[in-house]
PDB file with one MODEL, atoms N, CA, C and O in Angstrom:
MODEL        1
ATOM      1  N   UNK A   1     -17.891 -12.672  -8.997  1.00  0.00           N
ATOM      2  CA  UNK A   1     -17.251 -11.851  -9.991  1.00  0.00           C
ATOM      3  C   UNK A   1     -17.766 -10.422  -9.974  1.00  0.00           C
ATOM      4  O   UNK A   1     -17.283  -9.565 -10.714  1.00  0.00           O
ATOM      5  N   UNK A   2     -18.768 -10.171  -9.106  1.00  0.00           N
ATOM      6  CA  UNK A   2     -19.601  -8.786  -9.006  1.00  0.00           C
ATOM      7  C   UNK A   2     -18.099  -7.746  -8.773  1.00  0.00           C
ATOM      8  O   UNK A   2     -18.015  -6.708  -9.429  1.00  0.00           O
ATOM      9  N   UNK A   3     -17.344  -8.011  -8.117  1.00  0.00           N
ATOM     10  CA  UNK A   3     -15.913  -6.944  -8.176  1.00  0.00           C
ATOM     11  C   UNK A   3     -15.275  -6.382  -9.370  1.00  0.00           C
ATOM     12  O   UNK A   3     -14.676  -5.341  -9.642  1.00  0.00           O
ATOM     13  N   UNK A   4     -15.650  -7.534 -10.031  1.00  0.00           N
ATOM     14  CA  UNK A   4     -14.847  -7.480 -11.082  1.00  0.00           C
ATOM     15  C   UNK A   4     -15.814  -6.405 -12.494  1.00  0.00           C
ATOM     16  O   UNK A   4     -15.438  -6.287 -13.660  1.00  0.00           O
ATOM     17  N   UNK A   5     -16.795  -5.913 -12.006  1.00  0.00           N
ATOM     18  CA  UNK A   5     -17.621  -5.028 -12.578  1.00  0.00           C
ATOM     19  C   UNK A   5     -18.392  -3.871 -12.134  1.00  0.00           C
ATOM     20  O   UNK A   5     -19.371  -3.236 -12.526  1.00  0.00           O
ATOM     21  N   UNK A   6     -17.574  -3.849 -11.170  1.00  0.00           N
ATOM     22  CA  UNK A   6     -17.709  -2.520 -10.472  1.00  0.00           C
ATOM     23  C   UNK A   6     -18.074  -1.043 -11.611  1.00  0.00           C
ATOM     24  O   UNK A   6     -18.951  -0.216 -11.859  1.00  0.00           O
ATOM     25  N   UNK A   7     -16.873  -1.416 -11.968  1.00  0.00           N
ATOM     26  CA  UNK A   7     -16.987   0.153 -13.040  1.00  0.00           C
ATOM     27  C   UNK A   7     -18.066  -0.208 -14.499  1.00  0.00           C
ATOM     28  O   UNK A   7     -18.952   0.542 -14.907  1.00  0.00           O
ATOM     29  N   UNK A   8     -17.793  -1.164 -14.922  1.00  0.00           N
ATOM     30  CA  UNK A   8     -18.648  -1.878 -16.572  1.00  0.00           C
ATOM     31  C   UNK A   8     -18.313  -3.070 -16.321  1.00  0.00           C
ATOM     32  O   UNK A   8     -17.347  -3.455 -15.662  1.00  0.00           O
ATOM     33  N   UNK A   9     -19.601  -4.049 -17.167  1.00  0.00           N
ATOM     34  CA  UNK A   9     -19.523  -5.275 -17.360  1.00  0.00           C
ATOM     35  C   UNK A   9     -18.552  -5.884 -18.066  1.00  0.00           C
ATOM     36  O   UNK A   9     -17.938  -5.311 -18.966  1.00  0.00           O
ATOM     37  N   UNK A  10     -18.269  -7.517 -17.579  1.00  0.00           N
ATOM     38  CA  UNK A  10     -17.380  -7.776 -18.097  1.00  0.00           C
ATOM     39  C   UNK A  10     -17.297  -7.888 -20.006  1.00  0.00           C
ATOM     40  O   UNK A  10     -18.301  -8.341 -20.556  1.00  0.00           O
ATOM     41  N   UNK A  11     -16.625  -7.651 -20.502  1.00  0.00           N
ATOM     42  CA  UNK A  11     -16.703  -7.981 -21.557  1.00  0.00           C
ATOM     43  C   UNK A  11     -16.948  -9.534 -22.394  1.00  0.00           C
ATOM     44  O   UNK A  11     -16.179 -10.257 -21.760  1.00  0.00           O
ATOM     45  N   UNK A  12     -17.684 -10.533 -23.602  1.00  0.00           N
ATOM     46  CA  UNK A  12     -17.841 -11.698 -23.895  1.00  0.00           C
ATOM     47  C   UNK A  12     -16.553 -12.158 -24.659  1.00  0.00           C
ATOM     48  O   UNK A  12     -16.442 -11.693 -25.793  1.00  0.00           O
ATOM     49  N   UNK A  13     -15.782 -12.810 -24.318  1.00  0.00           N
ATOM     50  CA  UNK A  13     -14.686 -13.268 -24.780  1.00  0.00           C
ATOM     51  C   UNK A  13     -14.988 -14.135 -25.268  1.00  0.00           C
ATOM     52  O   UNK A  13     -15.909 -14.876 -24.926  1.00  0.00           O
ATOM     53  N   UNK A  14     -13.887 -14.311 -26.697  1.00  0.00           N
ATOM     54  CA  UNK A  14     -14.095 -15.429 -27.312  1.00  0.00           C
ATOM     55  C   UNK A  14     -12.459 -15.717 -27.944  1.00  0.00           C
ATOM     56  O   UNK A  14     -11.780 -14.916 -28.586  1.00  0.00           O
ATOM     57  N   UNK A  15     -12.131 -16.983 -27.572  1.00  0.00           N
ATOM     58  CA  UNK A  15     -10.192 -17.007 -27.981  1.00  0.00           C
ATOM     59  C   UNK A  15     -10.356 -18.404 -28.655  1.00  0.00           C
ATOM     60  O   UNK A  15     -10.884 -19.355 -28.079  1.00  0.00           O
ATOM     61  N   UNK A  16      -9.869 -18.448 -29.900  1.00  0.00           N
ATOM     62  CA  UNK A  16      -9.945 -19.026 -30.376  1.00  0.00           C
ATOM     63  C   UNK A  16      -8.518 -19.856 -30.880  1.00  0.00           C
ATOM     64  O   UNK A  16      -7.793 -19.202 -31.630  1.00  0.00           O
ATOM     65  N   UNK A  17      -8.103 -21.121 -30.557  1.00  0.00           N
ATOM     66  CA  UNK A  17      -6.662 -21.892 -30.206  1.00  0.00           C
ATOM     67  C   UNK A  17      -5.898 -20.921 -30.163  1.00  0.00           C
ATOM     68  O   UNK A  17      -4.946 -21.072 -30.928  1.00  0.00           O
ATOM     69  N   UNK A  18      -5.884 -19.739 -29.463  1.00  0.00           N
ATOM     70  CA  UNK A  18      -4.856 -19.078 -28.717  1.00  0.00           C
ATOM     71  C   UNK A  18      -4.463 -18.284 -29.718  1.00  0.00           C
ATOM     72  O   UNK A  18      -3.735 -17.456 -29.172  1.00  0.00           O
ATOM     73  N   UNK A  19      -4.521 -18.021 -30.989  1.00  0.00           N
ATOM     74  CA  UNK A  19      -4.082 -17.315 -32.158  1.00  0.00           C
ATOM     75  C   UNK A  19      -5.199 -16.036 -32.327  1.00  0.00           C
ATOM     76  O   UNK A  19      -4.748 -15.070 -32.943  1.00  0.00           O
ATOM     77  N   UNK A  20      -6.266 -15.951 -31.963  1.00  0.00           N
ATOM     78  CA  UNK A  20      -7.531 -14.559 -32.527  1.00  0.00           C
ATOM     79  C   UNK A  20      -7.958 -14.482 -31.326  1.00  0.00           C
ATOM     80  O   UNK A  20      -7.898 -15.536 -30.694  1.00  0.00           O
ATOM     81  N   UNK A  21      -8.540 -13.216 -30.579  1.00  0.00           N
ATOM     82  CA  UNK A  21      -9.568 -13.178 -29.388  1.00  0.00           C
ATOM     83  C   UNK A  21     -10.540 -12.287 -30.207  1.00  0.00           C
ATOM     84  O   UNK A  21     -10.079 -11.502 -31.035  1.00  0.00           O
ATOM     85  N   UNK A  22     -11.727 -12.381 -30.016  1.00  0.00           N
ATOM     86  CA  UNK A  22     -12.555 -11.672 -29.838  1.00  0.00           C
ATOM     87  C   UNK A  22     -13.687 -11.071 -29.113  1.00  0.00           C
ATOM     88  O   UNK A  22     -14.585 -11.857 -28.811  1.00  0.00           O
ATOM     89  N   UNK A  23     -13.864  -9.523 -28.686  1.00  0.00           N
ATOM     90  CA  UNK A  23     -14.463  -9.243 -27.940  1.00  0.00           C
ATOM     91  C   UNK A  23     -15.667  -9.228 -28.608  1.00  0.00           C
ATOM     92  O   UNK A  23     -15.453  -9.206 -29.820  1.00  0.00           O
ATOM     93  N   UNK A  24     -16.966  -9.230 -28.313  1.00  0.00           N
ATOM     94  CA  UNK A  24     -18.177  -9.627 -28.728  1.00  0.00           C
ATOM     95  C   UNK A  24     -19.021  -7.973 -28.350  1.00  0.00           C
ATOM     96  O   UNK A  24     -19.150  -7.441 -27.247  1.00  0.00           O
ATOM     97  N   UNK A  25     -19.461  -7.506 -29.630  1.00  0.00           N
ATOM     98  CA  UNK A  25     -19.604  -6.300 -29.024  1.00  0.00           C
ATOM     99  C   UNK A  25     -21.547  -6.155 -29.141  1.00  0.00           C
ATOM    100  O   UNK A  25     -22.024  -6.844 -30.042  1.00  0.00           O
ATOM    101  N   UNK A  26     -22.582  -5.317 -28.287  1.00  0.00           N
ATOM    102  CA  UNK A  26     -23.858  -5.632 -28.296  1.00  0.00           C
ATOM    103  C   UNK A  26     -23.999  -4.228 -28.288  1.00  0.00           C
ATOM    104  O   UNK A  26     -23.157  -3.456 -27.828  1.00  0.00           O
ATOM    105  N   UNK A  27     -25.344  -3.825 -28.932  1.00  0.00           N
ATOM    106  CA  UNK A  27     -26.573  -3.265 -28.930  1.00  0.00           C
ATOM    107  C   UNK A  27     -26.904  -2.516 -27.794  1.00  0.00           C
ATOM    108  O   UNK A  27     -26.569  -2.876 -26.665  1.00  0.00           O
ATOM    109  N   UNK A  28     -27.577  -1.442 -28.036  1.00  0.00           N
ATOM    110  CA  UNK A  28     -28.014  -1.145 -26.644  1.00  0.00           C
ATOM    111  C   UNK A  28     -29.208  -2.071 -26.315  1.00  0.00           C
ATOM    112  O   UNK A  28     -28.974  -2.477 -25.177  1.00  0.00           O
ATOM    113  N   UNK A  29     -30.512  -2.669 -26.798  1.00  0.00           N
ATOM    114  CA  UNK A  29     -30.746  -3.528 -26.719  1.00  0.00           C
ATOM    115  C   UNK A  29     -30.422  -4.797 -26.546  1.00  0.00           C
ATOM    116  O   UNK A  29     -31.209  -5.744 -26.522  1.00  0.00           O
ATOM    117  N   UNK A  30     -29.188  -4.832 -26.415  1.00  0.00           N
ATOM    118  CA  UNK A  30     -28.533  -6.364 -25.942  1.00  0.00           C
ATOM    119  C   UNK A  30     -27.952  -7.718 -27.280  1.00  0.00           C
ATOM    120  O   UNK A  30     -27.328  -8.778 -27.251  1.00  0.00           O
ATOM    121  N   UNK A  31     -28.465  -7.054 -28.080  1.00  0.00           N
ATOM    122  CA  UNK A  31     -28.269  -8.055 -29.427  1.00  0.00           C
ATOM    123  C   UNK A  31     -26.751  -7.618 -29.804  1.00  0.00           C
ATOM    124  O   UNK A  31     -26.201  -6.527 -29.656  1.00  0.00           O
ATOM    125  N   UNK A  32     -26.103  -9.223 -30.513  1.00  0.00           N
ATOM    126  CA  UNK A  32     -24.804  -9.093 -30.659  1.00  0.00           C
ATOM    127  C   UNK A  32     -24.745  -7.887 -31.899  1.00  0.00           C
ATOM    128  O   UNK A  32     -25.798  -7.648 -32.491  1.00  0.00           O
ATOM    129  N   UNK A  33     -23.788  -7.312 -32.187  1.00  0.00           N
ATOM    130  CA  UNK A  33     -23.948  -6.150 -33.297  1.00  0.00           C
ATOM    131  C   UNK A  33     -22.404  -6.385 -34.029  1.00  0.00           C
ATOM    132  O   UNK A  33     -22.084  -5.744 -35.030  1.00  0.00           O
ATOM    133  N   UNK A  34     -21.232  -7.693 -33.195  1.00  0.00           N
ATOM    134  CA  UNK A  34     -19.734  -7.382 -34.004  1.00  0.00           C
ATOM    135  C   UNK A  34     -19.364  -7.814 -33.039  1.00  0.00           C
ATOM    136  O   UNK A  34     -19.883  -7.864 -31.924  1.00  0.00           O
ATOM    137  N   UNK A  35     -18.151  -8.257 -33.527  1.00  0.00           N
ATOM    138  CA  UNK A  35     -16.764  -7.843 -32.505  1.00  0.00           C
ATOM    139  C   UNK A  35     -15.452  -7.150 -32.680  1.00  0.00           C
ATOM    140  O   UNK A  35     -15.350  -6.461 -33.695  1.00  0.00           O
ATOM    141  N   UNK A  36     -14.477  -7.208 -31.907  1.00  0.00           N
ATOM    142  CA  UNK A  36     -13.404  -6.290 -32.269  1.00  0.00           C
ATOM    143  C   UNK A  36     -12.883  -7.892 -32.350  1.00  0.00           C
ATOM    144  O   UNK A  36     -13.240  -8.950 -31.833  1.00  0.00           O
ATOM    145  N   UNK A  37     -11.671  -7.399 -33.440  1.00  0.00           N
ATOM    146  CA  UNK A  37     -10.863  -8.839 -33.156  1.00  0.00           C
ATOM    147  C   UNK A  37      -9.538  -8.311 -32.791  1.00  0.00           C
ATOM    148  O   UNK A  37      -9.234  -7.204 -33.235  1.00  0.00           O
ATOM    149  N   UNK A  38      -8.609  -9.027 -31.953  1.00  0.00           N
ATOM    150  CA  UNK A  38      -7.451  -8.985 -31.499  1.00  0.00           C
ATOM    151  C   UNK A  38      -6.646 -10.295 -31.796  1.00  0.00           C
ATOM    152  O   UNK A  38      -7.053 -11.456 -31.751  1.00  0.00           O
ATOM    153  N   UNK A  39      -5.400  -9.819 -32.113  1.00  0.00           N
ATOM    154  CA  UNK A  39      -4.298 -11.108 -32.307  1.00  0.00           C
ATOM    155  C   UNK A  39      -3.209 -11.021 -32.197  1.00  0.00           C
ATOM    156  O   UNK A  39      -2.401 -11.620 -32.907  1.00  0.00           O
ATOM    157  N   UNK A  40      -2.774  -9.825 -30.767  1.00  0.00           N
ATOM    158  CA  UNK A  40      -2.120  -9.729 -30.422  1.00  0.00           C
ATOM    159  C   UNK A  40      -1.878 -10.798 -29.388  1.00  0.00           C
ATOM    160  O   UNK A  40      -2.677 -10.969 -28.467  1.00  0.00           O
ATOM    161  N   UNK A  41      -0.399 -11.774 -29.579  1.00  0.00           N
ATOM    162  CA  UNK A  41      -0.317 -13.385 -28.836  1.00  0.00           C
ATOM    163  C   UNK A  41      -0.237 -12.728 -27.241  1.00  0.00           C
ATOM    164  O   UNK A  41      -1.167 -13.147 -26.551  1.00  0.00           O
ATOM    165  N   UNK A  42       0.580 -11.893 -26.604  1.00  0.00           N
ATOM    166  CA  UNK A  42       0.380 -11.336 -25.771  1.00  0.00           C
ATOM    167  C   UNK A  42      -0.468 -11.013 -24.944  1.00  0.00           C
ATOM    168  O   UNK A  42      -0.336 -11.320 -23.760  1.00  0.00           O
ATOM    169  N   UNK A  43      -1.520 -10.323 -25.402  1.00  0.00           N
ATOM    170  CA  UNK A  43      -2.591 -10.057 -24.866  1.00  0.00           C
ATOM    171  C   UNK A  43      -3.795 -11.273 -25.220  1.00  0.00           C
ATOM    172  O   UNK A  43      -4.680 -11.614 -24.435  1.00  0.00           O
ATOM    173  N   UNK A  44      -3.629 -11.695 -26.288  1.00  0.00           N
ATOM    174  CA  UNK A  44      -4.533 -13.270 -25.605  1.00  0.00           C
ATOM    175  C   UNK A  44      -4.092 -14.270 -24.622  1.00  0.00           C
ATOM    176  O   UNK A  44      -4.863 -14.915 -23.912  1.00  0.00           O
ATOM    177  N   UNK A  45      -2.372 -14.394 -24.615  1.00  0.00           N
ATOM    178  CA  UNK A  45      -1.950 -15.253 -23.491  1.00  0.00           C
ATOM    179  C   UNK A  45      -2.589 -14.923 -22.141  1.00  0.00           C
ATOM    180  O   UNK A  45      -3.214 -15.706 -21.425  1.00  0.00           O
ATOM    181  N   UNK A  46      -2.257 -13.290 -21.855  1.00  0.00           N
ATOM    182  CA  UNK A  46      -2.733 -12.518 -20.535  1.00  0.00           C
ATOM    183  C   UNK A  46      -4.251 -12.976 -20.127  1.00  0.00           C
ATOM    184  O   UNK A  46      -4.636 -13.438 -19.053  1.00  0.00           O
ATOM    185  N   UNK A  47      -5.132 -12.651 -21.542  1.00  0.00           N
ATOM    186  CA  UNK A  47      -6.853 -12.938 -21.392  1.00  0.00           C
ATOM    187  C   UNK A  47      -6.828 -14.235 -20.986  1.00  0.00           C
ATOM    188  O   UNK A  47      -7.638 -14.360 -20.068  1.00  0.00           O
ATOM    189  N   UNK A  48      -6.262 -15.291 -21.244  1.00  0.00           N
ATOM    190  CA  UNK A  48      -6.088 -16.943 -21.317  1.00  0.00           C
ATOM    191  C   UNK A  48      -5.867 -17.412 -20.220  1.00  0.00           C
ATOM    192  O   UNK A  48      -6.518 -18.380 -19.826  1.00  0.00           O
ATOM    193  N   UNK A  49      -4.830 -16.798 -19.414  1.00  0.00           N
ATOM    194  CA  UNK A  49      -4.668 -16.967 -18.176  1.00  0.00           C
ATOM    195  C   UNK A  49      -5.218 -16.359 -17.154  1.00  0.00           C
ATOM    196  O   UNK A  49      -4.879 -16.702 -16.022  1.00  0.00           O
ATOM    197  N   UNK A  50      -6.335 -15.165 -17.373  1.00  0.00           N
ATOM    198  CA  UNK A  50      -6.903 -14.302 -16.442  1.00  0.00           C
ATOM    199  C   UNK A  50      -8.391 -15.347 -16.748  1.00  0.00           C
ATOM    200  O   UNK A  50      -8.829 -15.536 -15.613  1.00  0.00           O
ATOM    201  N   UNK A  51      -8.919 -15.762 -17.315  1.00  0.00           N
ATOM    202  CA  UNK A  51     -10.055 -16.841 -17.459  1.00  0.00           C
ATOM    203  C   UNK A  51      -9.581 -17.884 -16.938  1.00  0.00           C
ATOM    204  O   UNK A  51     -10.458 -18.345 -16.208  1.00  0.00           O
ATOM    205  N   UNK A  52      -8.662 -18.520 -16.909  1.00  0.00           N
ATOM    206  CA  UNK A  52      -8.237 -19.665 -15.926  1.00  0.00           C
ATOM    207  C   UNK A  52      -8.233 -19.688 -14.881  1.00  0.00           C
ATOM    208  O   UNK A  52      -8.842 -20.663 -14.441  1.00  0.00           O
ATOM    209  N   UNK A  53      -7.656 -18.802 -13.869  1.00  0.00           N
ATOM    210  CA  UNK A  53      -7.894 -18.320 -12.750  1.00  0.00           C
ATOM    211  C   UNK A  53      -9.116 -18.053 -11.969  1.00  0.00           C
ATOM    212  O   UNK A  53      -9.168 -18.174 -10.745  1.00  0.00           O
ATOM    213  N   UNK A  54     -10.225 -17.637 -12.819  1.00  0.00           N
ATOM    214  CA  UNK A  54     -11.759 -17.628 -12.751  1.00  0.00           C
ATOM    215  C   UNK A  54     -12.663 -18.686 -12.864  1.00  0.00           C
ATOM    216  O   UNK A  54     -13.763 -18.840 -12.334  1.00  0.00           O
ATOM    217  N   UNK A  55     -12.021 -19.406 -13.649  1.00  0.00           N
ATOM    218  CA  UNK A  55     -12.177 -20.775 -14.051  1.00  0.00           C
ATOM    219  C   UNK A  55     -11.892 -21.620 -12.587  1.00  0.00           C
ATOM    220  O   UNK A  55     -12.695 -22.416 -12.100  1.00  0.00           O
ATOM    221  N   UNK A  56     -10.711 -21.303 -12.065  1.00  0.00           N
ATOM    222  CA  UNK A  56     -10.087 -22.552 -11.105  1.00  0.00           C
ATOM    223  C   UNK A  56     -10.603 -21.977  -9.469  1.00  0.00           C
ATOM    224  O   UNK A  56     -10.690 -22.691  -8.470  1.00  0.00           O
ATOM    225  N   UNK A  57     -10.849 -20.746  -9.537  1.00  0.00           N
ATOM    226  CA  UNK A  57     -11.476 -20.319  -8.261  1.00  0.00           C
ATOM    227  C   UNK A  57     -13.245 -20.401  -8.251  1.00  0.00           C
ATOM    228  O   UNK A  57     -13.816 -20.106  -7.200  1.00  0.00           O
ATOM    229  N   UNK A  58     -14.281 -20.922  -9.791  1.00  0.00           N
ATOM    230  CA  UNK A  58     -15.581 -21.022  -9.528  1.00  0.00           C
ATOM    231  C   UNK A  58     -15.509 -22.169  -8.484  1.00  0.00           C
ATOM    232  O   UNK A  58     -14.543 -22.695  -7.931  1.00  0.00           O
ATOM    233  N   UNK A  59     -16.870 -22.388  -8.392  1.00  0.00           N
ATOM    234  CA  UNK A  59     -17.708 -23.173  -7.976  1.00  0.00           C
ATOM    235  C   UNK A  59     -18.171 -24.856  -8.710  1.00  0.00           C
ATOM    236  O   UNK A  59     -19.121 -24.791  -9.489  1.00  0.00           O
ATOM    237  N   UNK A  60     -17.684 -25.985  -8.539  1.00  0.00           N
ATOM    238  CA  UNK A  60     -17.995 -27.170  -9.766  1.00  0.00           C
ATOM    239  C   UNK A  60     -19.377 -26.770  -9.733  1.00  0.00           C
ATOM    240  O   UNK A  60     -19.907 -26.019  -8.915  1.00  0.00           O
ATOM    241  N   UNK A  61     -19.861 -27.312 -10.642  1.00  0.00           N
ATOM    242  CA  UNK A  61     -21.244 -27.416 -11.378  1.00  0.00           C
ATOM    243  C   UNK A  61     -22.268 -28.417  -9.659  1.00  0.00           C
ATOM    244  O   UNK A  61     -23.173 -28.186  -8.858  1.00  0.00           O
ATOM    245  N   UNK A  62     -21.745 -28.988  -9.842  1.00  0.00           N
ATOM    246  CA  UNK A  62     -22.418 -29.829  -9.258  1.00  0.00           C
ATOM    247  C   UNK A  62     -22.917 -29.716  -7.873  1.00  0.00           C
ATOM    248  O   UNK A  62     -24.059 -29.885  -7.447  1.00  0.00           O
ATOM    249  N   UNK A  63     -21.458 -29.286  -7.045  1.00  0.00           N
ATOM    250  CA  UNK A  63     -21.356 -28.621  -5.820  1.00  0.00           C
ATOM    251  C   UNK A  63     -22.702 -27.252  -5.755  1.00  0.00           C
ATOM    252  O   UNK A  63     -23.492 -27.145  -4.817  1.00  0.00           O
ATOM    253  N   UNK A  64     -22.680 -26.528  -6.723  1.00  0.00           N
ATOM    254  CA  UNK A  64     -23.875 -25.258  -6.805  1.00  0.00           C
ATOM    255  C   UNK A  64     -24.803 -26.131  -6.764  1.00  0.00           C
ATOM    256  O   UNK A  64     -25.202 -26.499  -5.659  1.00  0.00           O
ATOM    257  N   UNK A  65     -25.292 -26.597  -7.793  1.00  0.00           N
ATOM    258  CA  UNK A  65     -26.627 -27.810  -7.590  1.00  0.00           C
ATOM    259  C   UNK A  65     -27.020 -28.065  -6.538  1.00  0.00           C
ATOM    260  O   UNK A  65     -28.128 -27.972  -6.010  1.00  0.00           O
ATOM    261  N   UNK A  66     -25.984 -28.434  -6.186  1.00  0.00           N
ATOM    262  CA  UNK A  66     -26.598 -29.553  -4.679  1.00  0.00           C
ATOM    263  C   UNK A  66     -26.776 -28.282  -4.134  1.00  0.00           C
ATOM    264  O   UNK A  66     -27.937 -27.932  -3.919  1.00  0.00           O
ATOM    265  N   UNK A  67     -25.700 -27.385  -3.818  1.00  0.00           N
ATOM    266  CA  UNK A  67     -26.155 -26.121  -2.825  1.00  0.00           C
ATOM    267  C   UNK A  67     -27.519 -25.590  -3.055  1.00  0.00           C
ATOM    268  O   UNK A  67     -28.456 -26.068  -2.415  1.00  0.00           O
ATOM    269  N   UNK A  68     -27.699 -24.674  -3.885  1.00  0.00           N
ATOM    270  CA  UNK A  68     -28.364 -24.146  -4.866  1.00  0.00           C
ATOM    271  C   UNK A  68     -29.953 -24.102  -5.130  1.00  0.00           C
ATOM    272  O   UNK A  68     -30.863 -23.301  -4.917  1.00  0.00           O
ATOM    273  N   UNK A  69     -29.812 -25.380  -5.704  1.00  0.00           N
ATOM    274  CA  UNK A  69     -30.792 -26.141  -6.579  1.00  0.00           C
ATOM    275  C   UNK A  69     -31.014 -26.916  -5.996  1.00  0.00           C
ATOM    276  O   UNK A  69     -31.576 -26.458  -5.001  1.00  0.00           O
ATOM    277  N   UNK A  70     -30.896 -28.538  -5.900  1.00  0.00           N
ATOM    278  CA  UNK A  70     -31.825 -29.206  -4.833  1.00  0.00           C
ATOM    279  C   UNK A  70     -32.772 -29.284  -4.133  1.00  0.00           C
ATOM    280  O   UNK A  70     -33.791 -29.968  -4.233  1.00  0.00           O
ATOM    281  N   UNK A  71     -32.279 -28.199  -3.011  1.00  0.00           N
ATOM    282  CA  UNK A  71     -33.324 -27.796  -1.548  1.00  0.00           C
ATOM    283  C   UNK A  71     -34.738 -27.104  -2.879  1.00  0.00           C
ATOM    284  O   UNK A  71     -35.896 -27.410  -2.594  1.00  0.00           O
ATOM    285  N   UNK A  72     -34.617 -26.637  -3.595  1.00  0.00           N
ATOM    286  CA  UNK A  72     -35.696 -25.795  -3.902  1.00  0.00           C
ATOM    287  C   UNK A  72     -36.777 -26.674  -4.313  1.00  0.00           C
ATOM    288  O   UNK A  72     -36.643 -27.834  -4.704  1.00  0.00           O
ATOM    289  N   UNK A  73     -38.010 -25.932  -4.175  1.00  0.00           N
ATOM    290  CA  UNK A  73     -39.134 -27.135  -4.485  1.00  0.00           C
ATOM    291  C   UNK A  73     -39.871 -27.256  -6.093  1.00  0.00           C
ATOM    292  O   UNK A  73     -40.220 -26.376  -6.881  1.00  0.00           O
ATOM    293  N   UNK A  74     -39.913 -28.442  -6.154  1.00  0.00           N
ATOM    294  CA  UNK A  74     -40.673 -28.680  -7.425  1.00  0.00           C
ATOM    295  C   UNK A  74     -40.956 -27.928  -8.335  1.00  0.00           C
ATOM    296  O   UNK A  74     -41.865 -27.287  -7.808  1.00  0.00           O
ATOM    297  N   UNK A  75     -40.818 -27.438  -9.558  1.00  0.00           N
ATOM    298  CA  UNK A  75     -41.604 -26.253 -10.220  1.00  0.00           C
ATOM    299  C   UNK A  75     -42.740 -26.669 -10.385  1.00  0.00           C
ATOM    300  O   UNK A  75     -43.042 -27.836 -10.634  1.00  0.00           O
ATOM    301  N   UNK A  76     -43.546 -25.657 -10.249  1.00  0.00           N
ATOM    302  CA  UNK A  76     -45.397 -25.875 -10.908  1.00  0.00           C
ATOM    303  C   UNK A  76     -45.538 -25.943 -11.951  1.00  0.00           C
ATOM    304  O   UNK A  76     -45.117 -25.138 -12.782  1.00  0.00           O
ATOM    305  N   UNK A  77     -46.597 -27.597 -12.295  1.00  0.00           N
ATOM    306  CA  UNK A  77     -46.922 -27.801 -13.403  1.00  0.00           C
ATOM    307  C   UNK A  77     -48.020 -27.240 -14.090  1.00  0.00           C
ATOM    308  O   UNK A  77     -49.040 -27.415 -13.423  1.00  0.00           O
ATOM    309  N   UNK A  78     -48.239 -26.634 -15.151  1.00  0.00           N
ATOM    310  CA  UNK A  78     -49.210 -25.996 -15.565  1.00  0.00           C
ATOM    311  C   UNK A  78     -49.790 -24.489 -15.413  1.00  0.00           C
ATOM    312  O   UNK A  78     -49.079 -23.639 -14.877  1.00  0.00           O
ATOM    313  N   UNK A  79     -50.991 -24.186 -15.854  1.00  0.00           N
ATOM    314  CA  UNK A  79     -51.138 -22.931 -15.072  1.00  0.00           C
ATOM    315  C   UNK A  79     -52.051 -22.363 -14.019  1.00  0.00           C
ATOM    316  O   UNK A  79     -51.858 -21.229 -13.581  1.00  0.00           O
TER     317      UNK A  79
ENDMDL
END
């Protein structure tokens, strides 16, 4: 998804049964501070289906794992 933030990060979406979206807005420190809300059906359909697509082109969970995660060794116990 690094393309897809070329210019700014993606924004935190949040759509809620397809009727409210909200963008999740942060801090310069990173802490949530609001969101904008939108409920325009339009433009949540568009957001709805542009997350699906992202959705259907990741990676399963599991498939990364095994890639991923697996091969790596043990974490160290203690200090």
């Amino acid at each position: 998804m690094a393309h897809l933030e070329e210019r700014a990060p993606l924004p935190e979406v949040v759509v809620l049964g397809g009727r409210v979206l909200f963008l999740v807005r942060y801090e310069s420190q990173g802490r949530a501070c609001g969101a904008w809300r939108i409920e325009d059906r339009d433009a949540i359909a568009a957001t709805v289906a542009d997350l699906a697509a992202l959705f259907d082109g990741g990676t399963p969970l599991l498939d990364y794992f095994e890639r991923e995660i697996a091969p790596l060794p043990a974490p160290a116990v203690g200090s």
